[in-house]
SERO-4910 file (N, C-alpha, C, O; in steps of 0.05 Angstrom, whole numbers):
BEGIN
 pado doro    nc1    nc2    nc3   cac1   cac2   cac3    cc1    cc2    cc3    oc1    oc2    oc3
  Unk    A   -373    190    373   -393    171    364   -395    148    383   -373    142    394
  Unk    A   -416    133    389   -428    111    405   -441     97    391   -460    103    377
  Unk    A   -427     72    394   -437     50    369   -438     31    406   -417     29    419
  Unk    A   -456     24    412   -461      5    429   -470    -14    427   -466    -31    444
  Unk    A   -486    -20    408   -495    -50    396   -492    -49    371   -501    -28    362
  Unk    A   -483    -63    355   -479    -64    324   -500    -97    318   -488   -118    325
  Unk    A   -520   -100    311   -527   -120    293   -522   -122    273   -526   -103    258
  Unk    A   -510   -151    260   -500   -168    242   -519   -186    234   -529   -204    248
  Unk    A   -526   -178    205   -544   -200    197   -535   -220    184   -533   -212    161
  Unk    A   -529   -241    184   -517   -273    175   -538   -284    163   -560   -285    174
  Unk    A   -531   -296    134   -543   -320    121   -524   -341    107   -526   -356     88
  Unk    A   -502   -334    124   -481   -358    120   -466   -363     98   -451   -382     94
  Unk    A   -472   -336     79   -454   -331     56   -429   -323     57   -417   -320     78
  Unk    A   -416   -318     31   -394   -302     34   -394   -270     35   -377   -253     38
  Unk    A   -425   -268     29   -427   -237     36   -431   -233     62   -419   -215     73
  Unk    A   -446   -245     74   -451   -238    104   -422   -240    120   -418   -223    138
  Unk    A   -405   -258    114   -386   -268    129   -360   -244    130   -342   -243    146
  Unk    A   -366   -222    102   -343   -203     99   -350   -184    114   -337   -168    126
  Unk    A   -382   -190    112   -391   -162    128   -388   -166    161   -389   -148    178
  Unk    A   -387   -188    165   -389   -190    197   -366   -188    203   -362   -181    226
  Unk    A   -342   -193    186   -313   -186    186   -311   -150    195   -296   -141    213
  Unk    A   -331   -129    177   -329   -110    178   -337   -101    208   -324    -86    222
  Unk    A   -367   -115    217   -369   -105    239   -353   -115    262   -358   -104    284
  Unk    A   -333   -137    261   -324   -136    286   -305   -120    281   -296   -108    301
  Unk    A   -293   -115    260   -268    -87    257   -283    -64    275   -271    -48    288
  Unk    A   -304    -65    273   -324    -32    284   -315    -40    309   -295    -32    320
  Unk    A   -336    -61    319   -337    -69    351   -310    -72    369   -311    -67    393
  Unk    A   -284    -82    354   -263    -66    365   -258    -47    371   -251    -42    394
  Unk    A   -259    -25    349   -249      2    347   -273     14    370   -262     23    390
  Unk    A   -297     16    371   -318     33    395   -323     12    416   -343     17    430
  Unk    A   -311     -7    421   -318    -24    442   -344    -31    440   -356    -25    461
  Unk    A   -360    -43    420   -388    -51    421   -395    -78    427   -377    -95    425
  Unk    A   -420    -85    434   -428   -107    435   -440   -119    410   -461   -108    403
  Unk    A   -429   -141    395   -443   -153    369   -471   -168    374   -475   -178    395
  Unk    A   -484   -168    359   -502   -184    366   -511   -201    336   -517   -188    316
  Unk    A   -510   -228    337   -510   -235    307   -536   -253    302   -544   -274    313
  Unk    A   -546   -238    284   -583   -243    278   -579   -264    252   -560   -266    237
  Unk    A   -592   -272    252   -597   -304    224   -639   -305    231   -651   -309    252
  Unk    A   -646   -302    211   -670   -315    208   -670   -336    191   -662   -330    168
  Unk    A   -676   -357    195   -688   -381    183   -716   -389    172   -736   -397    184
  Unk    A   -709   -383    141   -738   -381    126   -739   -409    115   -723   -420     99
  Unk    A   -764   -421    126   -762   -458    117   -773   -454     82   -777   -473     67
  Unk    A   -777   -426     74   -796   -426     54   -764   -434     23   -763   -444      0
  Unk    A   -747   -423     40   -716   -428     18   -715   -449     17   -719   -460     38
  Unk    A   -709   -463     -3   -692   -487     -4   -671   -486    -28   -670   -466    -43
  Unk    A   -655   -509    -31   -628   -501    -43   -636   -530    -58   -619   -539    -74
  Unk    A   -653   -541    -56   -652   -573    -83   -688   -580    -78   -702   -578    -59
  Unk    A   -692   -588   -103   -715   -609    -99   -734   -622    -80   -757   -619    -73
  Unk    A   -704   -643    -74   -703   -670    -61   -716   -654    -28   -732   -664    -12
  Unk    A   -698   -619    -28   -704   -619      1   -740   -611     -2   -757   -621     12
  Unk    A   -744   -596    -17   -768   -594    -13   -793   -611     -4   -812   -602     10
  Unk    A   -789   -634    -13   -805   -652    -13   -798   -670     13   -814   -683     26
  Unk    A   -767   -668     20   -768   -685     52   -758   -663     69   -739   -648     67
  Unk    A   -777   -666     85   -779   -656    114   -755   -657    125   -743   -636    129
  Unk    A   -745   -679    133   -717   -683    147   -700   -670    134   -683   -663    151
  Unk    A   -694   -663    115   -671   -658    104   -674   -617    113   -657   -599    113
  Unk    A   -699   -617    117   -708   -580    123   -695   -584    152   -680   -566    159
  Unk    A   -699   -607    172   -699   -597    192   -659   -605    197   -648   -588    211
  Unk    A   -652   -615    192   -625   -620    175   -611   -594    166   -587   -591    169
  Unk    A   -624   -580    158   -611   -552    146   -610   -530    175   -591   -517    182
  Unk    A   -633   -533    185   -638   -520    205   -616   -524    234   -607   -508    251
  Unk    A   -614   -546    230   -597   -562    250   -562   -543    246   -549   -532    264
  Unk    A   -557   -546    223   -533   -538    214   -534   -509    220   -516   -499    233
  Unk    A   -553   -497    211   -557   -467    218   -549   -467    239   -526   -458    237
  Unk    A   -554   -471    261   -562   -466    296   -529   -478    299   -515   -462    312
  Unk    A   -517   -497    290   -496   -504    300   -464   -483    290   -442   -483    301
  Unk    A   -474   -468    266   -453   -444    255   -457   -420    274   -442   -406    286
  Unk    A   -478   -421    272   -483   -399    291   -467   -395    319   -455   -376    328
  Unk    A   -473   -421    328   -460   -417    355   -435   -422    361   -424   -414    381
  Unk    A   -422   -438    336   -390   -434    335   -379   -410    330   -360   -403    342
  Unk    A   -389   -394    311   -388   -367    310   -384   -351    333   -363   -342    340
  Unk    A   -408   -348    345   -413   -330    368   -389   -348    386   -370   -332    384
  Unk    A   -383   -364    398   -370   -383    416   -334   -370    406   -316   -363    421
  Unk    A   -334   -370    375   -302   -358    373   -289   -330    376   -266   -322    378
  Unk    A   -328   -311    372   -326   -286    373   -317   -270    407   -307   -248    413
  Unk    A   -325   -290    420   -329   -291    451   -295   -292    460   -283   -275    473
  Unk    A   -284   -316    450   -253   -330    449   -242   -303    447   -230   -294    466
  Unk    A   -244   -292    426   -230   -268    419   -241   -241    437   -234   -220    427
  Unk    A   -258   -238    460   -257   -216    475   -278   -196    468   -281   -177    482
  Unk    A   -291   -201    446   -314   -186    430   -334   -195    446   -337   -219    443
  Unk    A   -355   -179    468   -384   -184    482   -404   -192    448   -411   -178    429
  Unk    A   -405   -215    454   -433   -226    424   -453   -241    436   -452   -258    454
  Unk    A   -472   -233    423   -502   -249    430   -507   -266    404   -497   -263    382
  Unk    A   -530   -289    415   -539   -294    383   -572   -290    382   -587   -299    399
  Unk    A   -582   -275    357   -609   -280    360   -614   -298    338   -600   -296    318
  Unk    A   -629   -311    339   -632   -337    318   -660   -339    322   -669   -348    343
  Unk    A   -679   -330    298   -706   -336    296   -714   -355    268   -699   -368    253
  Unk    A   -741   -350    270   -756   -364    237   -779   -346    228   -796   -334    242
  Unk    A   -775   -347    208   -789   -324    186   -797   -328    154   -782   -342    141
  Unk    A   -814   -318    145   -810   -323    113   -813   -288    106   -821   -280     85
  Unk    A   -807   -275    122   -797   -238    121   -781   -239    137   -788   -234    160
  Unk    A   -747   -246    130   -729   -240    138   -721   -214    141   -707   -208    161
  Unk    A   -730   -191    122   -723   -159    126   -744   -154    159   -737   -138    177
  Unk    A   -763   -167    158   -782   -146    181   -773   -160    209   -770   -145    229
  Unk    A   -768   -193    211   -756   -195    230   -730   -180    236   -733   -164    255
  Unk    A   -699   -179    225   -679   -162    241   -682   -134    237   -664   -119    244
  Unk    A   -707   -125    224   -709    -99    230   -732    -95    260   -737    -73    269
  Unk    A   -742   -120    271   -755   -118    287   -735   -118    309   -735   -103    328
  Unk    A   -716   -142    301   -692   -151    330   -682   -121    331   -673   -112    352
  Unk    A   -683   -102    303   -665    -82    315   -677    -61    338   -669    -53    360
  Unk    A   -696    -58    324   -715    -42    349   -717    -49    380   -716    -37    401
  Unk    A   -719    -70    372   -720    -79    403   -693    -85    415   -697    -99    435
  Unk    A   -676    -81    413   -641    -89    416   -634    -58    419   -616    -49    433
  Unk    A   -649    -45    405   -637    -12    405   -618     -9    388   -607     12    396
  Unk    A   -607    -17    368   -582    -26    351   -569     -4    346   -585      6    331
  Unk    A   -554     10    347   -540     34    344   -530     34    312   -529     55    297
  Unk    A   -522      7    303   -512      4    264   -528    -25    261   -533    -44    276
  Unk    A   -532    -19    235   -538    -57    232   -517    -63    205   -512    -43    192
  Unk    A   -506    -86    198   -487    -88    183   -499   -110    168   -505   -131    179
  Unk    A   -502   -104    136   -503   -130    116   -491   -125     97   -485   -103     88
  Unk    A   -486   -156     84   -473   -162     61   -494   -161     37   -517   -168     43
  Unk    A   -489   -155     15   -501   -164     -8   -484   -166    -27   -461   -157    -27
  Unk    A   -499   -181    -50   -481   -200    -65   -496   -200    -95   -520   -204    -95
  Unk    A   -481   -196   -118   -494   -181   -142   -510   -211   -150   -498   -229   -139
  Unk    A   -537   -221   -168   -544   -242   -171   -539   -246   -204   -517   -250   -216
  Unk    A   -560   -243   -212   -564   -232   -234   -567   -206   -250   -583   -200   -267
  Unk    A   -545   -193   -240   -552   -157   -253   -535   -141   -238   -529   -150   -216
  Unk    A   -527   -123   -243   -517   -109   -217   -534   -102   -201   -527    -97   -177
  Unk    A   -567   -100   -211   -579    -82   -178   -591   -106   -169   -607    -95   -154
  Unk    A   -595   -126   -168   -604   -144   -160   -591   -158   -139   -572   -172   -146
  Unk    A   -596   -158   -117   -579   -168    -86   -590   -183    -73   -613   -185    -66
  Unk    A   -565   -201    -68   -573   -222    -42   -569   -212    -17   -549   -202     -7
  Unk    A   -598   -218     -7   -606   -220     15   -633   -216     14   -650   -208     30
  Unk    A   -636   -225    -16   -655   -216    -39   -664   -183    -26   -650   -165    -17
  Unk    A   -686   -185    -28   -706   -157    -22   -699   -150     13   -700   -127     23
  Unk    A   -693   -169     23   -678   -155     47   -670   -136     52   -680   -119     66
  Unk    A   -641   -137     36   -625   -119     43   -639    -80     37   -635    -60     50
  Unk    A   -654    -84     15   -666    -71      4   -691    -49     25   -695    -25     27
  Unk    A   -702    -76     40   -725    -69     60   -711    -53     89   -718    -35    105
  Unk    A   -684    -73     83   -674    -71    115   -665    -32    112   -669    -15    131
  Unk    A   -655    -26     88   -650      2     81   -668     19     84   -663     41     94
  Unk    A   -691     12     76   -716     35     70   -721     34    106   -719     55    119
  Unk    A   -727     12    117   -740     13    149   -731      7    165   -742     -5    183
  Unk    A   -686     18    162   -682     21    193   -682     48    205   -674     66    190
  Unk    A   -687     55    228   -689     72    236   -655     83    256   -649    103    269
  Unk    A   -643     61    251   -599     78    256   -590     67    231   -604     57    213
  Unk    A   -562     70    231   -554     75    201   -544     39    201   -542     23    219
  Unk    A   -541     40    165   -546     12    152   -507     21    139   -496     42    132
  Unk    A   -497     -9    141   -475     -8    136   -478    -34    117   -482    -56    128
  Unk    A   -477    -32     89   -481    -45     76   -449    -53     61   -432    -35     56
  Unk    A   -445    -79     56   -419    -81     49   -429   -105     14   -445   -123     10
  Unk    A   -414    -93      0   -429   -108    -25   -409   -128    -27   -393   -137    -10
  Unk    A   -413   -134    -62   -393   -154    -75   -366   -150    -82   -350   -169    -87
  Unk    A   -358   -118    -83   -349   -113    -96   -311   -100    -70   -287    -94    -75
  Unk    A   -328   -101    -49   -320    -84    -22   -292   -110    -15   -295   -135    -13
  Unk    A   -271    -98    -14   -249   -116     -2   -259   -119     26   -275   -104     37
  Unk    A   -241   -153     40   -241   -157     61   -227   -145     83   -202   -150     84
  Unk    A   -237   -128    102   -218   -110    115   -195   -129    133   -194   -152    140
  Unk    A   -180   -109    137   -151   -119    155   -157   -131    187   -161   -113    204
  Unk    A   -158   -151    195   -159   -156    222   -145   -127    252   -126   -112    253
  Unk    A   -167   -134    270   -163   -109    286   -180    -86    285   -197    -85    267
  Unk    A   -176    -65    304   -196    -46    310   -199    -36    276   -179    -33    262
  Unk    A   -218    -32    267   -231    -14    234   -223     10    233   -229     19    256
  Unk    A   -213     29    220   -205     55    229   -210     59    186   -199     47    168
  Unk    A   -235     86    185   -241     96    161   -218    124    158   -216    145    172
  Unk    A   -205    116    141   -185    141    138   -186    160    120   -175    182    120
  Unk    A   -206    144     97   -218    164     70   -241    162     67   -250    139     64
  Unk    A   -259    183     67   -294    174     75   -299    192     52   -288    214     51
  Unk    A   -319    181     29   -336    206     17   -359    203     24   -367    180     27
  Unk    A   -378    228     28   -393    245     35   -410    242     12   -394    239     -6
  Unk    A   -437    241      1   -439    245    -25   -475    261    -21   -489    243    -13
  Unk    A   -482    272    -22   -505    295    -17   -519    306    -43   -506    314    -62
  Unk    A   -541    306    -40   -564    321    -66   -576    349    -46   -592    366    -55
  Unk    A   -565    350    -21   -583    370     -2   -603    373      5   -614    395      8
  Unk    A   -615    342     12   -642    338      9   -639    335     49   -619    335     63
  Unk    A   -665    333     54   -665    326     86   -656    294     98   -650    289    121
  Unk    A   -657    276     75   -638    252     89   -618    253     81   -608    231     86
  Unk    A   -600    269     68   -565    274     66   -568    294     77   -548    305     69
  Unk    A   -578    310     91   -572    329    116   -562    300    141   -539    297    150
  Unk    A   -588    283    148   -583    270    173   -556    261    172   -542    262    192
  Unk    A   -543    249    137   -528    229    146   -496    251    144   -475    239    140
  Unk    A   -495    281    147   -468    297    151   -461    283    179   -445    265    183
  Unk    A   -474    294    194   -465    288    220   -445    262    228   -424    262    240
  Unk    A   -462    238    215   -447    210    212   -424    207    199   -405    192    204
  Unk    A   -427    226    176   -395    226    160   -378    232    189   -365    216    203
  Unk    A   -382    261    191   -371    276    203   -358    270    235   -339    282    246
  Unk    A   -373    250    245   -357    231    271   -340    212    264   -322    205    279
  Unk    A   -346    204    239   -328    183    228   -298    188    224   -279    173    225
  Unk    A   -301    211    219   -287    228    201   -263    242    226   -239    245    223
  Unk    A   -282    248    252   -268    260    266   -255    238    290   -234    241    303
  Unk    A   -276    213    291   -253    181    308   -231    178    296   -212    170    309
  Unk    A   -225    183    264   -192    174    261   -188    187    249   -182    177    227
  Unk    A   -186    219    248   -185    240    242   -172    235    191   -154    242    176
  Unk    A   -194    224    191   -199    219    168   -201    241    144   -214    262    147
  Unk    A   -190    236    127   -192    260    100   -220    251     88   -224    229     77
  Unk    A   -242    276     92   -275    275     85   -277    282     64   -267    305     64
  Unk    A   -286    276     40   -297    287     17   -319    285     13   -330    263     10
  Unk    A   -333    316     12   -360    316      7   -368    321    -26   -361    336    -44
  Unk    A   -381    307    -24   -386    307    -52   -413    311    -64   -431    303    -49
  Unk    A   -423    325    -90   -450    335   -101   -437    333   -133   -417    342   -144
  Unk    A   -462    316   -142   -454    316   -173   -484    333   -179   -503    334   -164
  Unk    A   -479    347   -204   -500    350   -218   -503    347   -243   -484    340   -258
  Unk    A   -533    353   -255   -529    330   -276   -525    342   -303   -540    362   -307
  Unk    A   -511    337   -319   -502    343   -344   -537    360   -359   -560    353   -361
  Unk    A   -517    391   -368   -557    404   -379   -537    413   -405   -514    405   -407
  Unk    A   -552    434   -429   -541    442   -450   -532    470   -451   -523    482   -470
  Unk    A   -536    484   -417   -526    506   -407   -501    515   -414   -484    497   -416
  Unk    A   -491    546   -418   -465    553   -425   -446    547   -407   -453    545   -384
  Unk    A   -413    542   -414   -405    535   -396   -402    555   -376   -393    544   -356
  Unk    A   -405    579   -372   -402    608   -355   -434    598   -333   -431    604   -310
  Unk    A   -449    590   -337   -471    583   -323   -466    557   -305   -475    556   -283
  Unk    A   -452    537   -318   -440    510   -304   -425    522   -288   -433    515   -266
  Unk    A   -402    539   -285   -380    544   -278   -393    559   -243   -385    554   -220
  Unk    A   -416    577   -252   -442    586   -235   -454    570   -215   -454    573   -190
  Unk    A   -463    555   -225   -469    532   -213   -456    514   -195   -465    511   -172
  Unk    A   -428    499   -207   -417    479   -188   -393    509   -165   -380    505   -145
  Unk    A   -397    526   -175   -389    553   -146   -409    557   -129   -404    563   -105
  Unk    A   -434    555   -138   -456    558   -116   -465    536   -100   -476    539    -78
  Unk    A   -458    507   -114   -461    485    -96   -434    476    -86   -433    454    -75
  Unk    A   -413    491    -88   -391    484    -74   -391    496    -44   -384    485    -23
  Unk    A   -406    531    -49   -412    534    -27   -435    531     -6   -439    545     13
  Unk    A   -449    509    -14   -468    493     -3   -456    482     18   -459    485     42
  Unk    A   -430    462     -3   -422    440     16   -400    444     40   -393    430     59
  Unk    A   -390    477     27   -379    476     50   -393    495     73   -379    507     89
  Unk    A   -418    496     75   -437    504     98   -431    477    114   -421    477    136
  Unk    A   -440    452    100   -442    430    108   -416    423    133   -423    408    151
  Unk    A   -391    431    133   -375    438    148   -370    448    169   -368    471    162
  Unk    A   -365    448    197   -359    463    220   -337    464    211   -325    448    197
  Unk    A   -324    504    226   -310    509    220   -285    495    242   -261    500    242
  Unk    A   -301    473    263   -288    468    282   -272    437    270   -255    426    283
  Unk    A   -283    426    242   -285    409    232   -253    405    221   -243    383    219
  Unk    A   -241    429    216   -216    428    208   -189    421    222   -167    416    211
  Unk    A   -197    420    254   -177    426    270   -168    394    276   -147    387    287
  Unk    A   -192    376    263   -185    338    271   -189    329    245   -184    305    244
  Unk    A   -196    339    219   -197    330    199   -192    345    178   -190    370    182
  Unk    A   -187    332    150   -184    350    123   -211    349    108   -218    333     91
  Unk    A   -220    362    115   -243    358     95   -246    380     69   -238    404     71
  Unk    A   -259    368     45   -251    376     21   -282    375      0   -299    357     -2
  Unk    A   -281    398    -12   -311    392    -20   -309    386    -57   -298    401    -73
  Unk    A   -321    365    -62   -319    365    -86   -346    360   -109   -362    343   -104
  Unk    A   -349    376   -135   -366    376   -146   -367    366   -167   -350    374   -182
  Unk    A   -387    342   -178   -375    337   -215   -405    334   -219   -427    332   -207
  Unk    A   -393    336   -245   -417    330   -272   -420    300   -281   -403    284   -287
  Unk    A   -451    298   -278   -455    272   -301   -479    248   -281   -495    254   -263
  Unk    A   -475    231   -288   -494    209   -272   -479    205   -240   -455    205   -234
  Unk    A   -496    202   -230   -488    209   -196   -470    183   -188   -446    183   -184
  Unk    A   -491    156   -186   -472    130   -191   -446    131   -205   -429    128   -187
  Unk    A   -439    134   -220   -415    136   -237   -394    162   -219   -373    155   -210
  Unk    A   -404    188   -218   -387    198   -201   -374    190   -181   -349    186   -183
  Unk    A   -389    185   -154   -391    188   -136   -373    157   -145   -352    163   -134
  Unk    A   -370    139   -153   -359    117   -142   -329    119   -150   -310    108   -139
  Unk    A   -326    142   -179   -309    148   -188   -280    160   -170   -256    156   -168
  Unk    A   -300    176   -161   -290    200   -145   -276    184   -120   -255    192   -112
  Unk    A   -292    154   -104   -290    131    -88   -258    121    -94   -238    121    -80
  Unk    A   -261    113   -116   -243     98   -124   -209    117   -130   -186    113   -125
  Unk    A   -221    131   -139   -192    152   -139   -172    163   -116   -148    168   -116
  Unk    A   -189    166   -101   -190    179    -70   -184    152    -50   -183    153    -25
  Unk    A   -179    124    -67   -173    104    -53   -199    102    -24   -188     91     -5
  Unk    A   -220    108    -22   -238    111     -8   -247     90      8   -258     72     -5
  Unk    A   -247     84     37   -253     57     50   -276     66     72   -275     59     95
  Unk    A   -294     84     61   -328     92     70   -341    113     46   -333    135     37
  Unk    A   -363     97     39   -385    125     26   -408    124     45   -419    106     57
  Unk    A   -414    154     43   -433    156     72   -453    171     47   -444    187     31
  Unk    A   -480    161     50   -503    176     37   -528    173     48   -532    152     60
  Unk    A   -548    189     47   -570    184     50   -591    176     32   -596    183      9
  Unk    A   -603    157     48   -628    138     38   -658    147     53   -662    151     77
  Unk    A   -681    151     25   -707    161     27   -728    138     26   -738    125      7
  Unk    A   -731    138     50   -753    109     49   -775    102     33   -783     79     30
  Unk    A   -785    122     24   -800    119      1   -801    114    -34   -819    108    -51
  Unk    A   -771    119    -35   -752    121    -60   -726    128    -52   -722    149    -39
  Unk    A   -702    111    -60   -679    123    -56   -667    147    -59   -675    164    -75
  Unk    A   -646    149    -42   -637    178    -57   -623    179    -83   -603    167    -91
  Unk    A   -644    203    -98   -650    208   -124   -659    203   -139   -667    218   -158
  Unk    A   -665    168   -135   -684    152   -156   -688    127   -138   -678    122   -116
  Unk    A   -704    113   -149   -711     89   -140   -680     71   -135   -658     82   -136
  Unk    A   -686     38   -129   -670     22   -116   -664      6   -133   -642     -6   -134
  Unk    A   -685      3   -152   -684    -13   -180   -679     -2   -202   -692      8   -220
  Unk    A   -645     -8   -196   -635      6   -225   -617     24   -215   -596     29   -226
  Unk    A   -624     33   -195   -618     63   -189   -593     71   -177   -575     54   -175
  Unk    A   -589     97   -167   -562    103   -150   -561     84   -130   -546     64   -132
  Unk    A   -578     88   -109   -573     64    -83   -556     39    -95   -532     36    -90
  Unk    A   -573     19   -113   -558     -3   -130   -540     -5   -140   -524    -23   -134
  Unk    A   -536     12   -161   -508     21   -170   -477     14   -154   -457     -1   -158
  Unk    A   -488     40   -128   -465     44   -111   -460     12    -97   -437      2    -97
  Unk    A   -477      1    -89   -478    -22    -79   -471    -37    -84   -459    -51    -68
  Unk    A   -474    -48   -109   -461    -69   -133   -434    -63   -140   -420    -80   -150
  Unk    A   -424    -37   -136   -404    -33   -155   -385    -21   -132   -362    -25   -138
  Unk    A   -388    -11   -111   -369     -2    -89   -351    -16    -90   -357    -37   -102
  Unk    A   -321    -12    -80   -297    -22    -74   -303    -19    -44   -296    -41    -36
  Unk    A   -309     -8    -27   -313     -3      0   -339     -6     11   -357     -7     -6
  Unk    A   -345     -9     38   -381    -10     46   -391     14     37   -381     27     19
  Unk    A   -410     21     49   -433     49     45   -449     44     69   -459     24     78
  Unk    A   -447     79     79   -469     74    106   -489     90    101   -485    114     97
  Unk    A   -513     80    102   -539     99     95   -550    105    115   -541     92    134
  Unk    A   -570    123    121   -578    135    135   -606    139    131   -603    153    111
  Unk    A   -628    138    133   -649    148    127   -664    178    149   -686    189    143
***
């Protein structure tokens, strides 16, 4: 795998700040270049008082520009190649998905942060947009995701989680390098959903999608990793994070359908779920 530019999107939270934690763990481990994106939307404000005076916007702005470059200035200290892109926007998703295109970004990395609800995320509709329309994979790190260990990032338990649709086809491959840089124990995973079928028909079933998933497998796949295919019953969110958490899991790799998430929408849905409720990031793929 070649991760040569990783963009970091910053809004100076504590979500962005875990997550930029995450990507310089990456940019160690593949030798990448960071590049750390902040748009500045004058349309936010955080009081009243600022709304109404000017100075106090350009005051905020000021402070912006000056984190930024202590950031980038300590990321440098420490041997990490970082850029900063620092624009203004009131569509923060379309600008760093624009910086990404044009940067070529190989991952882009954000934080989100539960608000009011579990599916409800800061970076408001961002993070949301930045999923549906990037075109390399989205490394989303939520609320819920510990702060990783200083030093190169190394994923040692990755689940896999697939409906067998054509955007969890794209994102095997991505498990699957992941899987094979630190020769990682992969679990692929397929829930399906609870019906009133006999259990001799269930039993039918999670045998025929077991051997789905292990198509999903090179047989060359064994010789640098353990990979392990696993099937359950019930609501997919709930599995799949289940299955996360048991398996002590520090990557879920799935695919994301730009038109609707995978399986259901974003509101409400699996994407959200997993996001809000992960103990680890999630890398999507569209």
């Amino acid at each position: 795998m070649s991760l040569e530019r990783i963009l970091v999107a910053t809004d100076f939270s504590y979500a962005s700040e875990k997550a930029a934690a995450y990507a310089v763990g990456i940019a160690r481990r593949f030798n990448s270049k960071l590049e750390i994106a902040n748009v500045f939307d004058p349309s936010v404000v955080v009081s009243y008082e600022e709304a109404i005076v000017h100075s106090m916007l350009a005051e905020r702005k000021s402070i912006s520009t000056d984190n930024l470059q202590s950031f980038v200035s300590q990321l440098k200290l420490d041997g990490i190649p970082t850029s900063l892109v620092s624009t203004e926007g009131h569509r923060p998703a379309d600008a760093l998905l624009e910086i990404a295109g044009e940067h070529q970004a190989d991952l882009i990395v954000a934080g989100t942060e539960a608000k009011s609800g579990l599916a409800r995320l800061i970076l408001g509709s961002t993070a949301e947009k930045i999923l549906r329309g990037a075109v390399c994979p989205v490394l989303t790190v939520g609320p819920m995701a510990k702060m990783p260990k200083p030093g190169p990032l190394v994923f040692k338990k990755i689940v896999y989680a697939t409906d067998f649709s054509p955007e969890a086809a794209k994102a095997a491959p991505i498990a699957l390098s992941f899987a094979q840089d630190s020769a990682a124990h992969l679990y692929c995973c397929c829930v399906l959903a609870l019906d009133d079928e006999g259990l001799k028909t269930r039993d039918q079933l999670k045998e025929g999608f077991g051997r789905r998933l292990s198509e999903l497998i090179p047989e060359s796949s064994y010789d640098w990793c353990s990979p392990e295919c696993v099937v359950e019953y019930g609501d997919a969110a709930d599995q799949i994070l289940r299955l996360a958490e048991r398996m002590e899991a520090d990557l879920i790799v799935l695919g994301a359908r730009r038109s609707s998430f995978w399986l259901t929408r974003v509101e409400g849905g699996l994407t959200a779920s997993l996001l809000a409720q992960a103990g680890c990031p999630i890398l999507t793929i569209c």
